[in-house]
VOGU-3710 file (C-alpha; in Angstrom, 3 decimals, decimal comma):
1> xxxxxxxxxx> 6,301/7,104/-69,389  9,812/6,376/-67,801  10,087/5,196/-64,302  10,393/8,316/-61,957  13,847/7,547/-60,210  14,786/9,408/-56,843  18,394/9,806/-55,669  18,589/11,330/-52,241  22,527/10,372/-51,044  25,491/11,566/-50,122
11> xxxxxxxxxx> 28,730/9,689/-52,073  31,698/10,047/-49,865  34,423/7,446/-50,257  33,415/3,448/-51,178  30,257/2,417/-50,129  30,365/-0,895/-47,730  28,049/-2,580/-50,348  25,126/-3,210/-48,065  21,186/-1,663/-48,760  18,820/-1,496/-46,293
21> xxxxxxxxxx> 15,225/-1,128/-46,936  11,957/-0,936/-45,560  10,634/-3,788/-44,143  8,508/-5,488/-46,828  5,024/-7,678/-45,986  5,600/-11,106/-47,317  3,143/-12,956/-49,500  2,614/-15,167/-45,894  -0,595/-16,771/-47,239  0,590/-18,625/-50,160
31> xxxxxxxxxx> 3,852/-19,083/-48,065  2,042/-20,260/-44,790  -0,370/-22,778/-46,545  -3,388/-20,824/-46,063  -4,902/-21,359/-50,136  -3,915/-24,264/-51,898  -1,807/-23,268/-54,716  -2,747/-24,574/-58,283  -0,208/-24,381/-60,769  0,450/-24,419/-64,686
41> xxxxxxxxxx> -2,382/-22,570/-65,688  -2,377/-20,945/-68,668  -5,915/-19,253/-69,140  -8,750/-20,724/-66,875  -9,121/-23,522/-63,947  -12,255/-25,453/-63,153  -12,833/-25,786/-59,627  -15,292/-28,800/-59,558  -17,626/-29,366/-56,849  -19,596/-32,504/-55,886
51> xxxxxxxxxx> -22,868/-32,582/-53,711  -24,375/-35,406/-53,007  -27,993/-35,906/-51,114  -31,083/-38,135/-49,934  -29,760/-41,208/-50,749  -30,236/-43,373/-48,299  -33,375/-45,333/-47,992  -34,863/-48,082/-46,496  -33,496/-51,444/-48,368  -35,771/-53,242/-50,653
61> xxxxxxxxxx> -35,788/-56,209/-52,649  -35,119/-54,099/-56,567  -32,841/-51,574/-57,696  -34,633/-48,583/-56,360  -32,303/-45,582/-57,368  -32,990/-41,839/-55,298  -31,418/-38,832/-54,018  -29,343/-36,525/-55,653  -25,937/-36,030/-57,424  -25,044/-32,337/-58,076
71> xxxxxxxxxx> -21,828/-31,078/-60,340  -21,739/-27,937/-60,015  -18,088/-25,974/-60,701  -16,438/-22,176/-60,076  -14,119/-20,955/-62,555  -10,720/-19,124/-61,521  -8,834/-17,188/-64,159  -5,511/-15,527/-63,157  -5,097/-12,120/-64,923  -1,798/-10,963/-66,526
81> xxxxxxxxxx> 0,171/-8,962/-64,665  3,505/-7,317/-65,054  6,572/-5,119/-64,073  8,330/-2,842/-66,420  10,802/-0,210/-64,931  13,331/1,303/-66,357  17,392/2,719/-64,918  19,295/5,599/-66,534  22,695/4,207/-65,456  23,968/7,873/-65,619
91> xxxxxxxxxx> 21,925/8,636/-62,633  24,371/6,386/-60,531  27,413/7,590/-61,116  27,603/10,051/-58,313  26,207/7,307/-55,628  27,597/4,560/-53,860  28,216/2,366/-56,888  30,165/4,594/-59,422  33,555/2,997/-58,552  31,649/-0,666/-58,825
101> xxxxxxxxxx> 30,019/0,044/-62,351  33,585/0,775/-64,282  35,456/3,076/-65,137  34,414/3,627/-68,808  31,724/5,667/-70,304  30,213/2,299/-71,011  29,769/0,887/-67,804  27,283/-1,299/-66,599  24,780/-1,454/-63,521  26,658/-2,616/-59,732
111> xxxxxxxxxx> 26,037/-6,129/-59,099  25,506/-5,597/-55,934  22,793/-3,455/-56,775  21,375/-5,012/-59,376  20,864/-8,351/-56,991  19,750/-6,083/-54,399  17,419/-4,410/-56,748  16,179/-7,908/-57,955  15,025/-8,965/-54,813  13,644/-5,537/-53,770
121> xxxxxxxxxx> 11,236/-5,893/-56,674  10,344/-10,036/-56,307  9,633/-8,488/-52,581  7,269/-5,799/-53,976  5,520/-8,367/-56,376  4,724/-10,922/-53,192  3,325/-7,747/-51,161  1,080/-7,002/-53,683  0,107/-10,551/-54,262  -0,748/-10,964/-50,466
131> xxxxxxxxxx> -3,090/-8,054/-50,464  -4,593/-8,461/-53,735  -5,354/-12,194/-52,833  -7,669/-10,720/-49,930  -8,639/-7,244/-50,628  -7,338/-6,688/-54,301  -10,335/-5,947/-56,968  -9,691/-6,606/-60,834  -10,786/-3,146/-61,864  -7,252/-1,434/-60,029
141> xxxxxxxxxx> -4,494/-1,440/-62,076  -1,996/-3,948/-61,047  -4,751/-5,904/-59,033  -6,763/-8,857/-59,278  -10,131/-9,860/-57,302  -9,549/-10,953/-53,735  -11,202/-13,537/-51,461  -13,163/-10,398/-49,752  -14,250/-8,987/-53,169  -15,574/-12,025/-54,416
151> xxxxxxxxxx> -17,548/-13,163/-51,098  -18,802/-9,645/-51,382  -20,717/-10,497/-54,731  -21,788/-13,830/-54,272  -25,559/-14,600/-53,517  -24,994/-17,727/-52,375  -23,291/-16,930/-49,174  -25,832/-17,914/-46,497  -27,375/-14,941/-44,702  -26,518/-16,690/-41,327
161> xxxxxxxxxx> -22,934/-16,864/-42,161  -22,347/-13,243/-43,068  -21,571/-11,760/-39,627  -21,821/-7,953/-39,356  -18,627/-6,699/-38,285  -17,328/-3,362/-36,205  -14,303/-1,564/-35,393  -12,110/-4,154/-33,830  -10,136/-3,944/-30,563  -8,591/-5,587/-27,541
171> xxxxxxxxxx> -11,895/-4,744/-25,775  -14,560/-6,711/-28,382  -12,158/-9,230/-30,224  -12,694/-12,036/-28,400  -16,343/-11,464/-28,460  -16,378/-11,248/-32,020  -14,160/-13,935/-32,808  -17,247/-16,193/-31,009  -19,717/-14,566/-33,648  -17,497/-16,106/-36,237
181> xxxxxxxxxx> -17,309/-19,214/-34,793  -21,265/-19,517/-33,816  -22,022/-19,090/-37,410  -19,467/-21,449/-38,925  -21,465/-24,408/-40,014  -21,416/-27,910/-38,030  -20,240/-29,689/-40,987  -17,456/-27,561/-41,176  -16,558/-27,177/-37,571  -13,834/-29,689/-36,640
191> xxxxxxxxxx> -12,480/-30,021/-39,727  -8,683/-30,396/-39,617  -7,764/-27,603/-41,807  -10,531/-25,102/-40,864  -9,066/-21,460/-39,925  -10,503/-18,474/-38,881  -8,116/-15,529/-41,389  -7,823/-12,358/-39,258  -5,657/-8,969/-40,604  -2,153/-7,984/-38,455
201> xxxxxxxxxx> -4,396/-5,444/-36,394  -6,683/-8,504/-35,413  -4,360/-10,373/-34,387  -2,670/-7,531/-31,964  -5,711/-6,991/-30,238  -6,105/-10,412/-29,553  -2,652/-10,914/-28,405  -3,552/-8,034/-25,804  -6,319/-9,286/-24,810  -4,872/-12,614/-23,989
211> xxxxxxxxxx> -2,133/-10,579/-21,921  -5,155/-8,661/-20,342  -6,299/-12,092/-19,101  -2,955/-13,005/-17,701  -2,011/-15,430/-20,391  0,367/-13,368/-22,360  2,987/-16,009/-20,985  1,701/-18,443/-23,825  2,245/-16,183/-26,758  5,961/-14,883/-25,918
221> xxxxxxxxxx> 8,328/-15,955/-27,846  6,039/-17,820/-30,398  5,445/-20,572/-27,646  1,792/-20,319/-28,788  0,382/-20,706/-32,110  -3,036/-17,934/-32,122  -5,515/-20,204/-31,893  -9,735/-19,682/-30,643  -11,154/-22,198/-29,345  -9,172/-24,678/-30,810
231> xxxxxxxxxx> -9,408/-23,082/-34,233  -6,014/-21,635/-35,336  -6,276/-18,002/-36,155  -4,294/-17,822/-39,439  -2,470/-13,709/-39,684  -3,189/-13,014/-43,482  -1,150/-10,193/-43,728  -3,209/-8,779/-46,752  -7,122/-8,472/-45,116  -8,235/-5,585/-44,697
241> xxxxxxxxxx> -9,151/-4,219/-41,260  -12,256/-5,297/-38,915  -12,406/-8,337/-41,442  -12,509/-12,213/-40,710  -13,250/-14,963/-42,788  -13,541/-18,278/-41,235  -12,745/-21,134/-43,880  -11,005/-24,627/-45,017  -7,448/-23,500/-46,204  -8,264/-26,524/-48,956
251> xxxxxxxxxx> -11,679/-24,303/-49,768  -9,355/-21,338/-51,019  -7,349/-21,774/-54,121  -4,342/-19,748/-55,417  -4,261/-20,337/-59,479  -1,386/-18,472/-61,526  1,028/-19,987/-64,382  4,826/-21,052/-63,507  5,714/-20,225/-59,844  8,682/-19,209/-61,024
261> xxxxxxxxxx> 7,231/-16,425/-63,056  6,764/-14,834/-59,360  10,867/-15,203/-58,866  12,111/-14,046/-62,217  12,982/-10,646/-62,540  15,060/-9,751/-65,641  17,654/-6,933/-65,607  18,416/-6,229/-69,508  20,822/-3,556/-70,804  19,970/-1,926/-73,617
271> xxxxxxxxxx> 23,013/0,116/-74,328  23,913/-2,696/-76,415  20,948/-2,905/-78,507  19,035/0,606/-78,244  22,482/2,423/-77,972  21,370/4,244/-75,192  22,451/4,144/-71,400  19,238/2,342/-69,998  18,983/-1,110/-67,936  14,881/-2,022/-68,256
281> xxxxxxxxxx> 13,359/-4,674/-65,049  10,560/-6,708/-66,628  8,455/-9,064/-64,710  5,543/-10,972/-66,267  3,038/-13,297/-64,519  -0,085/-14,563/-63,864  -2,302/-14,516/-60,225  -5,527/-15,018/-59,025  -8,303/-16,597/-56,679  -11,335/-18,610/-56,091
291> xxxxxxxxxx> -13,241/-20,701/-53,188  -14,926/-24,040/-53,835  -17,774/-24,235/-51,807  -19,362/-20,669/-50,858  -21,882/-21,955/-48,591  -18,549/-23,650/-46,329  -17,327/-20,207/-45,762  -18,491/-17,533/-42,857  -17,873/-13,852/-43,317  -17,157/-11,022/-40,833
301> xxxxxxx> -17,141/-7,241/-41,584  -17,845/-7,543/-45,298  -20,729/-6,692/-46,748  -22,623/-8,913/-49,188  -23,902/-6,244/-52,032  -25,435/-9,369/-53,909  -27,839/-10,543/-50,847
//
């Protein structure tokens, strides 16, 4: 099925070779530090986890082993993903670009807007990576499961660390930002990378609320980091709304194959080989996402099907 292309323009005289677009959400997560990224991998990661208990004990004279050593590890696998559109160059010839793409009946694409449309498309590719690394689910096409879809199935997420969420607002979210942090547990609170992840709307109501308060003065002009309690609040432009997760940002794990996979976008004409008047944009990567240690992490506003 070719890629539906829509022309709406008006070609009068040489176009000042600039595009403007809509602004795009950026994969802010990955870019931000909030997952540790892993790298070079081809199929499957193990994520290895350690526990260690009981073994202290009073000292004796012998060799008196106890307690227990637990290895225990979560698998991520990054699924396949990819990009395949395709460009009748014909369809250009009345826009902004005809003088730039030759005069001949074999022209080629603009460079200008073949950069542009290079960078649109690595833009797409990171929007779709942030939200599928929170709220994406492996069965969608184009998606792979996200931190909220697999917290959703696991039954070994504490009962006391799934907080019940609601509709959130400038009125409740500092109220419900203390739920998160009451159930976060004490071994994790105060560690140096713990963050509580809140969605874009989140993180406006909060801002409001602060200015409700009379200290909107500290978040103007990014003077302020978000921060409760201490804890940073980390904007993860992909969650979905009236969700938080509270977590270690070295507890959350980005796998996929060559980073640059995520940055290469090939423009290929085919007149030369096909004999037609095409230019194909192919993409191909690999993405996907795990947590370590389950029991480290506290929910909000997502509910646990497997408990």
């Amino acid at each position: 099925m070719a890629t539906t292309t829509n022309i709406t323009t008006t070609y009068a005289g040489e176009f000042a070779s600039k595009y403007i677009s809509a602004a795009l959400l950026s994969a802010n997560t990955i870019e931000n530090g909030g997952v540790e990224v892993i790298p070079n991998v081809k199929y499957k990661h193990v994520i290895s986890r350690l526990d260690v208990s009981g073994l202290q004990k009073d000292a004796t004279c012998d060799f008196d082993p106890n307690g227990t050593i637990t290895l225990a590890e979560r698998i991520l696998t990054p699924k396949e993903l990819q990009v395949n559109a395709v460009l009748c160059k014909k369809d250009y010839h009345d826009t902004w670009e005809a003088v730039n793409m030759g005069y001949s009946a074999h022209d080629n694409l603009a460079p200008s807007f073949a950069d542009y449309l290079v960078g649109l498309i690595a833009a797409s590719v990171a929007e779709g990576n942030e939200t599928n690394l929170w709220s994406g689910a492996t069965a969608t096409n184009g998606g792979f499961d996200g931190f909220e879809t697999l917290l959703a199935l696991d039954a070994n997420l504490p009962a006391a660390q799934e907080v019940s969420g609601t509709t959130l607002s400038a009125a409740n979210i500092i109220a419900q930002l203390a739920l998160v942090v009451n159930a976060i547990p004490n071994a994790v609170y105060g560690k140096e990378d713990l963050k509580i992840y809140i969605p874009i709307s989140a993180a406006k109501f909060y801002v409001a609320a602060q200015a409700a308060l009379g200290y909107q003065d500290l978040y103007n002009v990014g003077q302020t980091e978000l921060n409760y309690q201490g804890i940073p609040l980390f904007v993860a432009n992909g969650m979905s709304d009236n969700v938080m997760i509270a977590a270690q940002s070295s507890n959350l794990y980005f796998g996929t194959g060559l980073l640059s996979d995520h940055n290469e976008v090939k423009v290929i004409d085919t007149s030369e080989t096909l004999g037609d008047d095409n230019v194909r944009i192919v993409m191909r990567y690999t993405a996907g996402v795990q947590y370590g240690v389950v029991e480290d992490i506290v929910t909000y506003g997502i509910t646990n099907s497997a408990n």
